[in-house]
C-alpha positions in Angstrom: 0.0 0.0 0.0 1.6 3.6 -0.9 1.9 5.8 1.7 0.0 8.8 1.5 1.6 12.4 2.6 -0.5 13.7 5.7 -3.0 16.1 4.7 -1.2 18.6 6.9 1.8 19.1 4.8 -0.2 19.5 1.8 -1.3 22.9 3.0 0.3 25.5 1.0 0.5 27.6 4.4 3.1 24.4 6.4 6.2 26.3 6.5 8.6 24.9 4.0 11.7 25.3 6.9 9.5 22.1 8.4 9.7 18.7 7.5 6.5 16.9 6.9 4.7 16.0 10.7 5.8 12.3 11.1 8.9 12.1 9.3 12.5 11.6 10.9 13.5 15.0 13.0 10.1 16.8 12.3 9.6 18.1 14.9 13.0 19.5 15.4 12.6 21.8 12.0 9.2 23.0 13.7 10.7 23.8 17.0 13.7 25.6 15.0 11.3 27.4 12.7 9.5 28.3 15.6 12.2 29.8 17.8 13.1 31.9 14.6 10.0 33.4 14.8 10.5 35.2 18.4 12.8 37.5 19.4 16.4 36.0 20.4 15.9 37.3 24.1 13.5 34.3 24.3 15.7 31.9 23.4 16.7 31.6 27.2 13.6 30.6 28.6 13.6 26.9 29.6 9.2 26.7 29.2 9.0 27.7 25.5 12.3 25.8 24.7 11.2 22.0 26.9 8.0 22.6 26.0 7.0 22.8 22.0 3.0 23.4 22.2 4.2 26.3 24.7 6.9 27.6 21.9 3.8 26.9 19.4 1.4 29.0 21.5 4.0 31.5 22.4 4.9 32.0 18.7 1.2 32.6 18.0 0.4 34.9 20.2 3.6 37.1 19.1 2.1 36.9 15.6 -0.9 38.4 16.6 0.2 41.3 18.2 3.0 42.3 15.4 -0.1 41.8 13.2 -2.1 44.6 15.5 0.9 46.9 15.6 1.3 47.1 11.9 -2.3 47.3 11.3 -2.2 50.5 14.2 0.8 51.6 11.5 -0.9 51.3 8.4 -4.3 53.0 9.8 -2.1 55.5 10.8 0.3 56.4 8.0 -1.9 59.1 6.2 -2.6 60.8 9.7 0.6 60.8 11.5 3.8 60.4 9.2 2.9 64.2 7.0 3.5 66.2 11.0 6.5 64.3 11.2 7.8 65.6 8.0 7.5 62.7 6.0 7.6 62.9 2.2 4.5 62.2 0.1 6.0 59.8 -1.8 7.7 58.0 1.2 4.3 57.6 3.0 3.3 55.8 -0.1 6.0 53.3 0.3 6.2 52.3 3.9 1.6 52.1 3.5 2.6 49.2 0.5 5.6 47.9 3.4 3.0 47.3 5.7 0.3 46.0 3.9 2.3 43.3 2.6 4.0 42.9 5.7 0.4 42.0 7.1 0.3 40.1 4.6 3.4 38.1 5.4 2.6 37.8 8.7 -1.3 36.2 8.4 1.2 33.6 6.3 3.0 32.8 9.1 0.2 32.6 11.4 -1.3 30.0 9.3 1.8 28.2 9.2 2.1 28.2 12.8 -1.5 27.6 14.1 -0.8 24.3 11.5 2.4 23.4 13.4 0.8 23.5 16.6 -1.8 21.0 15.6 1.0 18.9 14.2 2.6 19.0 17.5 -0.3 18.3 19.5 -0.6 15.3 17.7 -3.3 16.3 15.3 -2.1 14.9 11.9 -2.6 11.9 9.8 -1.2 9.0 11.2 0.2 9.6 14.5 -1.3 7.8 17.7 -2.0 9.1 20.4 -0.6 8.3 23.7 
């Protein structure tokens, strides 16, 4: 019987930096991929780097508030950057900066809300303890 790839890895949003869930040293390239997501001061912390749903739910919740702050930033552009002296043309610029950083980021959200399933055990083919 062929063995079928889990549904999980399929997504177009599961990070390529990850092996598929499953496979030999997965969940090390999560973990990894993961970490690279937080700021290196977090790297210290003994929780988020014993504990990979904690990393998973840590990196999730970072996402959404860089997601808030550029949203806050790209409401704000048009208001704010002209009394700060900021060029027309400029303001243009960093609007299209954040809007597809947004757009980056709701990528990488995906990717890690379908990491942390994978971690937790919720993909095709593992058993559960």
């Amino acid at each position: 019987m062929p063995h079928t790839a889990p549904t999980i890895a399929l997504s177009p949003d599961w990070p390529c930096q990850v092996k598929e869930p499953g496979t030999r040293d997965w969940e090390r390239t999560a973990t990894r991929w993961l970490r690279d997501l937080l700021p290196a001061r977090y790297a210290g912390y003994s929780p988020l780097t014993r504990h990979h749903v904690i990393l998973a739910r840590h990196a999730q919740l970072q996402l959404q508030h860089e997601m808030r702050a550029v949203r806050v930033a790209l409401q704000t552009s048009r208001a704010e950057l002209p009394t700060l002296g900021v060029a027309e043309a400029v303001i243009e610029n960093t609007i299209r900066m954040y809007a597809m950083e947004l757009d980056q980021l709701g990528r990488l959200a995906r990717g890690v809300r379908l990491v942390t399933d994978a971690l937790a055990g919720d993909y095709p083919g593992h058993r559960r303890p």
